[in-house]
Structure formats: C-alpha cells, structure tokens
N, C-alpha and C positions, 0 to 999 in steps of 0.2 A: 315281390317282383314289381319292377316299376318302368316304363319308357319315357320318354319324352317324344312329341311329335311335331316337327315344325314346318309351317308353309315358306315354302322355300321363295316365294316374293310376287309380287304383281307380276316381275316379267314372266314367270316360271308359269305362270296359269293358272293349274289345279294341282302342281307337285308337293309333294308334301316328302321330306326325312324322317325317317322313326331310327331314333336311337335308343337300344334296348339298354337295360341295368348291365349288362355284363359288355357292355363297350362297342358293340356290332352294329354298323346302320344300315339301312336299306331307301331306295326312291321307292316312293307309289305314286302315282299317277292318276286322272281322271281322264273319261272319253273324250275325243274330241266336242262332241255335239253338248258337254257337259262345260266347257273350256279348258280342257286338260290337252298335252300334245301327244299322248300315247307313247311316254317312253318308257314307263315302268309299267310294274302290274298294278290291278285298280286294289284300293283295300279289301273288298271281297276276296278277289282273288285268293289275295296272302292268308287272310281267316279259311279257305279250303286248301291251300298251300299247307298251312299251319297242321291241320286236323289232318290231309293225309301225312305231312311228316310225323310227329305223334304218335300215327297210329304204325308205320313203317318202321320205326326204332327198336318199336317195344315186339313186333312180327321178330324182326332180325335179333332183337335181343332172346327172344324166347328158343326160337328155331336154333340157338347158338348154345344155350344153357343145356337146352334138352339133346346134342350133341348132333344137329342134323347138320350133315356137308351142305349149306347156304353157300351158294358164291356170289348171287345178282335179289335183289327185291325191289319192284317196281309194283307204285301201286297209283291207279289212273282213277281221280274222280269223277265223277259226272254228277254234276248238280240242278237243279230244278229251284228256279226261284218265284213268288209269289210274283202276281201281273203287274199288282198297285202298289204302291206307297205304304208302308217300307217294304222293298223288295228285297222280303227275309230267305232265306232257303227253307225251302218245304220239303224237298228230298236229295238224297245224296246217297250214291252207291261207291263204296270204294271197293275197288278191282285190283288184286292183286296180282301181280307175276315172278313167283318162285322160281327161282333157281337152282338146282344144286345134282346134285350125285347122291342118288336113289334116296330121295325125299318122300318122307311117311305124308301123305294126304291127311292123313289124321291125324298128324303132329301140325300140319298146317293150318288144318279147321281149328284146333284146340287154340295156336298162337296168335288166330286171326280174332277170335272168341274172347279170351283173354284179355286181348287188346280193348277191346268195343265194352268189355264188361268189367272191367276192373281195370284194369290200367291207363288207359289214354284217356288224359284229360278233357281235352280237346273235343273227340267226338262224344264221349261221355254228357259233355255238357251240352252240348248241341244235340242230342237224341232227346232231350226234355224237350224239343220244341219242332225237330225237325224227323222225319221217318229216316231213317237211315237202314241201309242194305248193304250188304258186304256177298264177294264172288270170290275165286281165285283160281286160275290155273298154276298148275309146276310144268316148268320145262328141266327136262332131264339133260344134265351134262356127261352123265358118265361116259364114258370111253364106249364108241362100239366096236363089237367084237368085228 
C-alpha cells in the first residue's frame, strides 16, 4: 500500500492532496491559527475517519454474513487527545448505531468485538498505544403492528 502526499503551494497555506495507490484523492487542511484555511479535514481527523471506517465495514460485513436484516450502521467517534506535543490520541470510544429488522444484540456485540479484535486494522493498531472503548445501540426498523 503506498500514497503520495502533496502540499498543494504557498498560496494554499497548510493544504495538503493525498493520493492513495488505488487512484482516489482527498484535501486535508490545517487550523487556521496553524495557517491552514479550514477547508478540509485536519490529518487527524482522517486517521479517526479512517479507524471508524474500518471498523464500520467489517460491523456491516459481519452483521451481513451472519444473516442479520442490517439496513443503516453509523458509528460516532469521540476522541481524547494528549495536551502537549505530540498531540497523540490517548482515547477513543466508537459508538455504534445499528440498524435493521429484529437485530440479535448479541450478533452485534460479537460483530463489534470481532471487529476491534481480529479484524480492523486500523483500530487494532492504535489500541497498542491508545485505550479504546466500543458502545452500540440498535434501532429497530421492523414494521409496527
């Protein structure tokens, strides 16, 4: 796997292009008080972007294999960063929200579990350094009677 990342020029500020191996780009951006103009998201950002999408795939992919009616999965990070220099993440709870038509809770915890322990790389690698916490509600779609 490989990107390339480029500062997009003096006028630009603090913007930077990341083009990934498989052809996809993205702007990131720095704060203003950093000289960045706030038009994208900051690189942190996209490193907890990243880890909950990751961990969101392989939720949906599980919930999907083990045959549970999934229709929506939304999962909300909140993260805790250190005060000083490097301002690494010290914790990170992802919150998940289930979707579907009479969804097993315990097909949920297992695919949220799964995830954080064997599958997602992403938060996998970052628990070696950072506390990570995991929650989830289901909302029920089924028809009411």
């Amino acid at each position: 796997m490989e990107c390339t990342i480029r500062w997009a020029g003096s006028t630009a500020g603090m913007s930077f292009l990341g083009e990934s191996g498989s052809g996809h780009a993205i702007l990131m951006d720095g704060a203003p008080e950093a000289g960045g103009r706030n038009i994208a998201p900051r690189p942190m950002e996209m490193l907890l972007m990243g880890a909950g999408g990751c961990s969101a795939f392989d939720v949906v992919l599980i919930l999907q294999k083990a045959r549970q009616n999934i229709v929506n999965c939304e999962v909300k990070l909140t993260a805790t960063r250190a005060e000083s220099i490097p301002k690494v993440f010290t914790q990170i709870n992802f919150h998940f929200i289930v979707s579907g038509s009479n969804l097993s809770a315990a097909s949920v915890e297992r695919a949220i579990k799964l995830s954080h322990e064997k599958y997602c790389s992403a938060s996998i690698m970052l628990a070696h350094s950072v506390d990570i916490s995991t929650s989830f509600e289901i909302l029920d779609t089924s028809p009411q009677a």
